[in-house]
Structure formats: C-alpha cells, structure tokens
C-alpha positions in Angstrom: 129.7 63.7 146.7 126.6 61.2 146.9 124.4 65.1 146.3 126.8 66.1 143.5 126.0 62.8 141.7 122.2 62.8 142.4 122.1 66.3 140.8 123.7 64.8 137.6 121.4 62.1 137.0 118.5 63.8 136.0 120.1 65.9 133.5 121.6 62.5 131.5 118.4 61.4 131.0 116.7 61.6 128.2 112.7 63.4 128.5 110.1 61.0 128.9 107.5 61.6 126.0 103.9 62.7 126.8 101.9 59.4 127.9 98.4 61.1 126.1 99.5 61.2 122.5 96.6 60.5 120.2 97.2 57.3 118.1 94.7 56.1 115.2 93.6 53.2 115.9 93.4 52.1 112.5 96.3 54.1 110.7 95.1 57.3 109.3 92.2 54.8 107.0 88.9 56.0 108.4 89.9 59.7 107.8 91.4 59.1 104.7 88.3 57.9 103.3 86.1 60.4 105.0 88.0 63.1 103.0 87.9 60.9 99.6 84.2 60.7 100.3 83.9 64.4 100.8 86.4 65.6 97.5 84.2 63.4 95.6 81.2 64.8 96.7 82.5 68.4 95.5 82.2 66.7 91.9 78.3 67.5 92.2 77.9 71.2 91.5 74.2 70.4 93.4 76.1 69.3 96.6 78.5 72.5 96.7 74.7 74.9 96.3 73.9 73.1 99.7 77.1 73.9 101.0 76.3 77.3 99.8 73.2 77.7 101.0 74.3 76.4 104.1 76.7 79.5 104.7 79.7 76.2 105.2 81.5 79.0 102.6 81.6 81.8 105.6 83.4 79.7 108.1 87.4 80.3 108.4 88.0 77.1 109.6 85.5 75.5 106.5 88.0 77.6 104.1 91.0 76.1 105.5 89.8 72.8 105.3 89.4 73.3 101.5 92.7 74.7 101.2 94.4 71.4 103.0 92.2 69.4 100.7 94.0 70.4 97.6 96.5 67.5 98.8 94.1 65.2 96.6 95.7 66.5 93.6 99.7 65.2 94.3 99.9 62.3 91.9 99.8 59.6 95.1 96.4 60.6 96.0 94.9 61.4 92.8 94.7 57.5 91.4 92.1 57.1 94.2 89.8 59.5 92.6 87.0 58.0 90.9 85.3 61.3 89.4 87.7 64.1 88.4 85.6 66.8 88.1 85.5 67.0 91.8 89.2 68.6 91.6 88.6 71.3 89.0 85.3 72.6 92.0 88.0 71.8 94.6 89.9 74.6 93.0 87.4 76.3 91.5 86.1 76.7 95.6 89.5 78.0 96.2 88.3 81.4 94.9 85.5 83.7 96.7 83.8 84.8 94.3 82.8 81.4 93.1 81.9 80.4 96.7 79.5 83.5 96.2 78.1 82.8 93.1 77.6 79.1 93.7 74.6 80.3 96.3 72.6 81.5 93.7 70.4 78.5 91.6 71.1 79.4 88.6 74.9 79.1 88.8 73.8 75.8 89.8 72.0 75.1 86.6 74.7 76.7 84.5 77.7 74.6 86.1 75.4 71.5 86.3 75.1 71.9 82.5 78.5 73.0 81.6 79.5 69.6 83.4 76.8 67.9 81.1 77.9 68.9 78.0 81.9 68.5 78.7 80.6 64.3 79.7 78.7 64.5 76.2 81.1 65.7 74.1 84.4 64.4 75.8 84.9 61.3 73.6 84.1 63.1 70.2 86.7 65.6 71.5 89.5 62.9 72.3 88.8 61.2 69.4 89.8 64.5 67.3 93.4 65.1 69.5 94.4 61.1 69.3 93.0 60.5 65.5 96.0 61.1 63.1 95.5 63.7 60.8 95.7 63.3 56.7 98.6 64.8 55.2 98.7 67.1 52.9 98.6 66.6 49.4 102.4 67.4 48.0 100.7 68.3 44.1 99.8 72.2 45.2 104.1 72.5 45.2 104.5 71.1 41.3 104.5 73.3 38.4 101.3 73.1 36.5 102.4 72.0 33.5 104.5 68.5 35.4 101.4 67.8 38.2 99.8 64.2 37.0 96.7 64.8 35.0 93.9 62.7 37.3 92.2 59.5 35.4 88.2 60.1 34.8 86.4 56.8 35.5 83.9 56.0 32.7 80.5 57.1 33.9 77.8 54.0 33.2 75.4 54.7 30.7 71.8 55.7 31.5 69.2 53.4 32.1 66.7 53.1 29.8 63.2 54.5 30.1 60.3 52.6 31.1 56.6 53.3 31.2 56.2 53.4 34.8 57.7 56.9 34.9 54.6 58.0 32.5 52.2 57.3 35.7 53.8 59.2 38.1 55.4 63.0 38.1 58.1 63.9 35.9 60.1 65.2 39.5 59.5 62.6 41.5 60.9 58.7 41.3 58.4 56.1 41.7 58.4 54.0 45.1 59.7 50.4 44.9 57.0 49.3 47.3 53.1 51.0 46.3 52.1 51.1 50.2 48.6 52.6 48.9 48.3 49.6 46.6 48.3 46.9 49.0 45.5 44.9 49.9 45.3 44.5 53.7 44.5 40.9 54.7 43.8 40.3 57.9 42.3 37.3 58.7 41.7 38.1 62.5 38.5 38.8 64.0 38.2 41.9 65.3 35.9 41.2 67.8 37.4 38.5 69.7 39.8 39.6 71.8 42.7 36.6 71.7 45.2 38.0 74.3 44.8 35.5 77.6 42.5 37.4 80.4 43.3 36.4 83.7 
C-alpha cells in the first residue's frame, strides 16, 4: 500500500517552473527606450543611407526587427513619438525596393528634401483644411431683372495740379523725400578714429 501511495504523489503535484527565467530588472524600461531611440532615429532619411550603406538592410534578422517595430504605430505607443516622420520611413522600410534605393545618395538628397519641403509648407497647408471657407454668393440664382442693383461709392475728385509735376517726367511721380538734394553734414572727423582701441 505505502508503494501504491508513493507512486501517486508525484503525479498530484503541480510542475515546478524553470528556476532560470529571465526577469528585467527594471520592467521592460531600458528596452523600451532603446527602441524609441532607434524609431526615432529612422525619422532622418541620412541615418537610414548609413543603415544602407551598412548592408543592416540584407540581414533577415535586421528585417524582422523592422517588422516587430511597426508596434510603435498602436495608439498606446504612438503619444511617445516625438517626430512622426520616423513612422511613415518605418513603413516606408517595410518595402525592398526602398531599402535598395535608399543606398544610393541621391535618394538621400531627394527624401531629405521632400521631408524639407513637407516641414515648410505644413502650416500654410493646415491653415487651408481648418480655415472656413466663404460661401457662395446666393445672387448668380436670381432673375436678372430682381438681383439688387450694387451702390457706386462717389469717387473723390482729382487733386489739383501743381508745378512740381513741370520739373520732373510726365510718367513718373515725384519722390516725397529728394535723396539727391540733401546736403550731407557730418560733423565728424574723418581722420580720428573715435571707437575705444584696446
């Protein structure tokens, strides 16, 4: 009886777990910002011709690490990006053919500039999607005969001519200020240097 129990007892036991598991010493932070550091990074179309030149784009394992980084774009992560250009290349680099062409220089250039111009003109752009628009005028649907005639404002009369348009040409309106004219008076010597010397 005393074997038939013995035999029992190790099968109503729960498995011990593994004693090695791995355990971050500070909760998952260090690597978290490691890989925010990196995505950022990808925002500099300079940075990704390094990686480029580099050959980083013919490792597998380099690939796949892109491919797990596309995380950064749930809505959790993404309010810890600081430049968000660096997602559009993180997706961008998701494709081989831009991995290729990134290599040569003056892709480079061209993307470096692209990104230029969209930071130039992003504001002006905004500013014509969030400014209302004027509505139309309602007057083109009225017969012609009942649309409101517009008042004329009374134009001011002319000013009257004066001799000093004699002196100069007929085309051309005198200058308020004569620059040639004036006198210059400078009482300075120009010999003595007055700035201190030290």
């Amino acid at each position: 009886m005393a074997s038939k129990a013995e035999s029992e007892s190790p099968t109503d036991t729960p498995p011990s777990p593994p004693k090695n598991v791995y355990k971050d010493p500070d909760d998952g932070r260090q690597r978290f910002l490691l890989e925010l550091e990196f995505v950022q990074c990808l925002a500099n179309p300079t940075y990704i011709h390094y990686l480029a030149q580099n050959r980083y784009f013919e490792d597998e394992a380099f690939i796949g690490y892109l491919k797990y980084l596309q995380y950064w774009q749930r809505p959790e992560y993404i309010k810890f990006i600081m430049y968000p250009h660096c997602l559009y290349f993180l997706e961008l680099l998701q494709n081989a053919n831009f991995r290729n062409a990134m290599a040569h220089p003056t892709n480079k250039e061209l993307a470096h500039r692209q990104q230029f111009y969209f930071w130039k003109n992003y504001r002006n752009n905004r500013l014509k999607h969030i400014l209302p628009k004027p509505l139309p005028e309602p007057t083109a649907a009225l017969p012609a005969s009942t649309q409101p005639q517009p008042s004329v404002p009374a134009l001011p009369p002319p000013p009257p001519a004066t001799n000093v348009a004699a002196t100069t040409s007929s085309t051309q309106a005198p200058s308020p200020m004569p620059y040639g004219s004036v006198a210059k008076n400078d009482t300075r010597n120009p010999t003595v240097d007055r700035r201190k010397r030290k």
